[in-house]
N, C-alpha and C positions, 0 to 999 in steps of 0.2 A: 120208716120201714114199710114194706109192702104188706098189705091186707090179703093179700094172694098169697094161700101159704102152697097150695102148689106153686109157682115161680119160684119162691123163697129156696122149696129145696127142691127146683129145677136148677137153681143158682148154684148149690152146696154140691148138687153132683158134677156139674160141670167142674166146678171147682177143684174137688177131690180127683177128676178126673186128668185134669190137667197137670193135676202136683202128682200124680201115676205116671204119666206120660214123662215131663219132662222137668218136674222137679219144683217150677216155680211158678209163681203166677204173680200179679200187679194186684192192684187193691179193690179194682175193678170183675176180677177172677180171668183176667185173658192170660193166656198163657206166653207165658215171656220164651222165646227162642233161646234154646242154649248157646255161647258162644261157638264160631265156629274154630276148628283145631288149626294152628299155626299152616298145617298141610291143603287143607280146603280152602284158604282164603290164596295162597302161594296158585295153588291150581285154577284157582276161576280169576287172579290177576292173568294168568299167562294165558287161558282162553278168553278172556275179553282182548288184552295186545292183539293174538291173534286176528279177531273180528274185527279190531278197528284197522288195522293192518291192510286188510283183505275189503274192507270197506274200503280205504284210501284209497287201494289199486284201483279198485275199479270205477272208483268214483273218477280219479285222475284219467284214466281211459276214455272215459264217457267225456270228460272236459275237454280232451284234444280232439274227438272227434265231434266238440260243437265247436270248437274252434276252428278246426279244420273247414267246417261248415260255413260258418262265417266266414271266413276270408275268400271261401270261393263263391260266396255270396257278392262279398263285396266286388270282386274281378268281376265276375260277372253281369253285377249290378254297372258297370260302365260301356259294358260292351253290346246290352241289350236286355231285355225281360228275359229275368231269368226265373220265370212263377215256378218253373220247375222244381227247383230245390226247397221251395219251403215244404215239399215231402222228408225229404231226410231231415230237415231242419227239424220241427214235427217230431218225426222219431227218434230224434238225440232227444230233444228237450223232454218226452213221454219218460226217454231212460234217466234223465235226471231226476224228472218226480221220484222214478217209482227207490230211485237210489238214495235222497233224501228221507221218503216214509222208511226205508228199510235201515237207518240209520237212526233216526229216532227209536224204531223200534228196538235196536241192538242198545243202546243205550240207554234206552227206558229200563229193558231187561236189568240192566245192571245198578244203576241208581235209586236209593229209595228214596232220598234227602225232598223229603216236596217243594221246598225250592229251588234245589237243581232241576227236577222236573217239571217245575214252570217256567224254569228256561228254557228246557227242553224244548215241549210244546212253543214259546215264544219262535224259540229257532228255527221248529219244523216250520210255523207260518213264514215266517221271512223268508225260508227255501224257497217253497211254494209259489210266492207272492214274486219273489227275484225270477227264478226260472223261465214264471208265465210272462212275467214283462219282458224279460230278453226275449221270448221266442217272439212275441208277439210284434215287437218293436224292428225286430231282423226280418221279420215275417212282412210288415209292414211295409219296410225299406224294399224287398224284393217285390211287393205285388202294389205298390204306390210307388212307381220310378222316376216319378216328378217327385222335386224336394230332396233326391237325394243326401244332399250334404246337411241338412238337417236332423234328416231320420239320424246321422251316422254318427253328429255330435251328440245327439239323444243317446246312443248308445254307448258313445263311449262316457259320458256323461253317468250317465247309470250306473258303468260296470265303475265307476271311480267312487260313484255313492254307494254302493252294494259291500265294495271289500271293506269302505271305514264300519261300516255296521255289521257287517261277519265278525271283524275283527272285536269289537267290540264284545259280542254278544258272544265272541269263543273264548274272552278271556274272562269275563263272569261266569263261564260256565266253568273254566280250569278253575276259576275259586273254587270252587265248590266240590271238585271231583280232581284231586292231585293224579288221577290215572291219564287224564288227558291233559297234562302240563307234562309230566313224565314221556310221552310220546311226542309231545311238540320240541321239546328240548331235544330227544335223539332224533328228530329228524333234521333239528337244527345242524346239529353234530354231522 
């Protein structure tokens, strides 16, 4: 027991404070969250679909137009230097970052489980880490026009190493969060 009888019943008010508030507390005196009602958990599943929803769009969007990029990389890349486009290239791949942090963060928002949010963070990095070697790689192949067919094996090399550890890393993550197994299945459908 504590020597400190101020603390002691700094403790006891906290305490009584919390069982005022909301009825129950741990053994520790923190205050235990009420469960939430059958209607608030209904409500924050269908705005979360929502945001991840609205996240896929646009993530999907931003992926065609680095695709799009790429392939007019690559035409180009036989026809002559083409250093110009690693500008747009560049500006996809920026949108990709900031699309990734913005998806951690919607999903952080919603996860408490601390080891679904060590995968989380795990996955941000992987984003992060994939994105910058595609642009860099592409970026590479446009402004190093010698070696072409090597940069392109590198690349495509990559994106075949990248999806088995997406995949990977999305489906420990649906362990742990049945909202994003529930989405993968109707998009399956």
């Amino acid at each position: 027991m504590d020597d400190n009888p101020s603390a002691f019943v700094e403790k006891r008010r906290t305490i009584v404070r919390a069982i005022l508030e909301n009825g129950e507390t741990n053994q520790k005196g923190i205050r235990i969250e009420k469960e939430k009602s059958e209607e608030e958990k209904i409500m924050a599943q269908s705005v979360r679909m929502e945001r991840e929803q609205e996240w896929k769009r646009r993530h999907t969007r931003i992926g065609y137009a680095l695709l799009s990029v790429v392939i007019l990389a690559f035409a180009f890349m036989f026809f002559g230097r083409a250093t110009w486009i690693t500008v747009p290239l560049g500006l996809v791949g920026v949108a990709l970052l900031v699309s990734d942090v913005a998806k951690y963060r919607m999903r952080r928002s919603f996860l408490m489980e601390s080891a679904a949010q060590k995968l989380l963070r795990w996955q941000l990095v992987y984003d992060i880490v994939n994105t910058s070697v595609l642009v860099v790689m592409v970026g590479g192949l446009l402004i190093f026009s010698r070696d072409n067919i090597y940069w392109a094996f590198a690349v495509v090399i990559w994106g075949i190493m990248t999806e088995v550890v997406s995949r990977r890393l999305n489906g420990a993550l649906q362990a742990h969060d049945p909202m994003l197994r529930a989405l993968e299945l109707e998009e399956a459908r």
